[in-house]
C-alpha positions in Angstrom: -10.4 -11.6 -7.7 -13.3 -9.2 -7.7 -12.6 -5.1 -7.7 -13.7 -4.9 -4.0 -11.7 -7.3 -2.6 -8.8 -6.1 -5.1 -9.2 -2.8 -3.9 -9.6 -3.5 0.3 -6.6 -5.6 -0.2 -4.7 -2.4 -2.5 -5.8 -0.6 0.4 -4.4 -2.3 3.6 -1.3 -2.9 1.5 -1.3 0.8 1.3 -1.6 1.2 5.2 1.7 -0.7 5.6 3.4 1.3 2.6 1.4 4.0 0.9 3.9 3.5 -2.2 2.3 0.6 -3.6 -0.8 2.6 -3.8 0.8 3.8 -7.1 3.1 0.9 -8.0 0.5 -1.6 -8.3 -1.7 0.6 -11.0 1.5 1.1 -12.6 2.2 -2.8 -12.8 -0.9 -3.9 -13.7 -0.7 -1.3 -16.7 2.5 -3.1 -17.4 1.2 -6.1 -17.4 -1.6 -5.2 -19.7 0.6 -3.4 -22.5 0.6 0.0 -21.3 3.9 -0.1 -20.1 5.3 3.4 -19.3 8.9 2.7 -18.0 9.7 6.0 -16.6 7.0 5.5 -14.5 7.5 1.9 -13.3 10.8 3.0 -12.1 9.6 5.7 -10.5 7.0 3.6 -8.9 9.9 0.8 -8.1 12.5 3.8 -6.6 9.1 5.0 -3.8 8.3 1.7 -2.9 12.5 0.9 -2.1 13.2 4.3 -1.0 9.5 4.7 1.6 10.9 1.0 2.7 14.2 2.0 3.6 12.8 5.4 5.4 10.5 3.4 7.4 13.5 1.7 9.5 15.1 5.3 10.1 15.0 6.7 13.7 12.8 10.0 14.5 9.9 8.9 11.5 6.7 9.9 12.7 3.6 7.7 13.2 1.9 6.4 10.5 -1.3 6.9 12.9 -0.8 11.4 13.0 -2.9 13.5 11.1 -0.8 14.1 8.0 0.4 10.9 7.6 -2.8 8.7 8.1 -4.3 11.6 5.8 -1.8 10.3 2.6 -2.2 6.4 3.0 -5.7 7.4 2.8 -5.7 9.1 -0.2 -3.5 6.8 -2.0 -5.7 3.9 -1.3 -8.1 5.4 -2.6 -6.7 6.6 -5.6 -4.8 3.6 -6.1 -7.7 1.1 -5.2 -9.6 3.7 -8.2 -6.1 3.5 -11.3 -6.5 -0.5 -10.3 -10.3 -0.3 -10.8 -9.4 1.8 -14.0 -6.7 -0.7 -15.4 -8.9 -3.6 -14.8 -11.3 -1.5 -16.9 -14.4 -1.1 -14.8 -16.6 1.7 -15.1 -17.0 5.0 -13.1 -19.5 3.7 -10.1 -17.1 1.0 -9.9 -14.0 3.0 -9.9 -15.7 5.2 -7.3 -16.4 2.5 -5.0 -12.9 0.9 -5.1 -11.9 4.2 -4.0 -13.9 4.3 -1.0 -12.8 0.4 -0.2 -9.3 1.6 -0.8 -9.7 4.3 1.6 -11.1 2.2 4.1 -8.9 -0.5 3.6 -5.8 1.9 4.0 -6.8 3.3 7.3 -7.7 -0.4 8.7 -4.3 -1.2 6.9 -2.9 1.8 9.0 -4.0 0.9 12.3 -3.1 -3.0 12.2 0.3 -2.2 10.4 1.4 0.5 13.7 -0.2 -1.9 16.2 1.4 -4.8 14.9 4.6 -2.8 15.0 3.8 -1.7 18.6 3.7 -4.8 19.5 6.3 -6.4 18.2 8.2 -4.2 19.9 6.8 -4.7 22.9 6.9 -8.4 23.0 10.2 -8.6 22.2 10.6 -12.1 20.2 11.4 -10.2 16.8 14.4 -8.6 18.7 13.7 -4.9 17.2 10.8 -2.8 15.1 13.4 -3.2 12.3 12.9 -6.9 12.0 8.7 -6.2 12.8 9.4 -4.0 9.6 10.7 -6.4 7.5 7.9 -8.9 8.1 5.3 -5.8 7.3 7.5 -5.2 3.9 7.2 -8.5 3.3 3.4 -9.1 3.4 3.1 -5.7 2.2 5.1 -6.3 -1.1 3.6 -10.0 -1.4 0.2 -7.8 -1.5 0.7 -5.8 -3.8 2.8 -8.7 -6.3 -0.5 -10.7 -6.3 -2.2 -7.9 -7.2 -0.4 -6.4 -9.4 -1.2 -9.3 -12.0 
């Protein structure tokens, strides 16, 4: 799989859950001998605990200001480490980031409107099960790409 589609697809993944922005880096690393594991279990406790968060009552939009702001920035700093680890040089690395930006706020939007509705239609029977599916294509994401 070629950087940009690597990084667009880092970066989506990051719209649902802006954690795997920096677990998948951290993986691939792994993966490629340059295994810190302090750091991978760091990565592994944000991606279980921003999963687990996600499900609690009173969490603000993913689509306000702040938050839109952070799952821009990590996809594009984690579409960039991925460009890094795969060993591509710096006009590569600098447009993964911008496809990993991009890809996170497109990753954004569809993630909160397939939450909304979800939620509306009512077949999933709650956003907490509309979660789980997200999770789940979310942490499939970043699996592949984390190899």
């Amino acid at each position: 799989m070629g950087v940009l589609l690597r990084s667009a697809a880092l970066g989506l993944a990051a719209g649902g859950r802006s954690s795997v922005a920096f677990a998948v880096p951290v993986a691939a690393a792994a993966r490629r001998g340059h295994d810190v594991p302090a750091l991978r279990a760091l990565a592994a406790l944000a991606v279980v605990g921003e999963a687990v968060t996600d499900k609690l009552p009173g969490v603000p939009s993913r689509l306000v200001a702040p938050q839109l702001a952070g799952r821009v920035v990590a996809g594009a700093a984690g579409a960039g480490a991925l460009a890094v680890v795969d060993g591509r040089r710096v006009p590569a690395v600098l447009v993964a980031a911008v496809v990993g930006a991009a890809g996170a706020f497109a990753g954004s939007v569809v993630g909160a409107s397939w939450r909304q509705w979800a939620d509306d239609d009512g077949r999933l029977g709650s956003d907490t099960r509309a979660a789980l599916v997200e999770d789940t294509v979310v942490l499939a994401t970043a699996g592949a790409l984390s190899r």
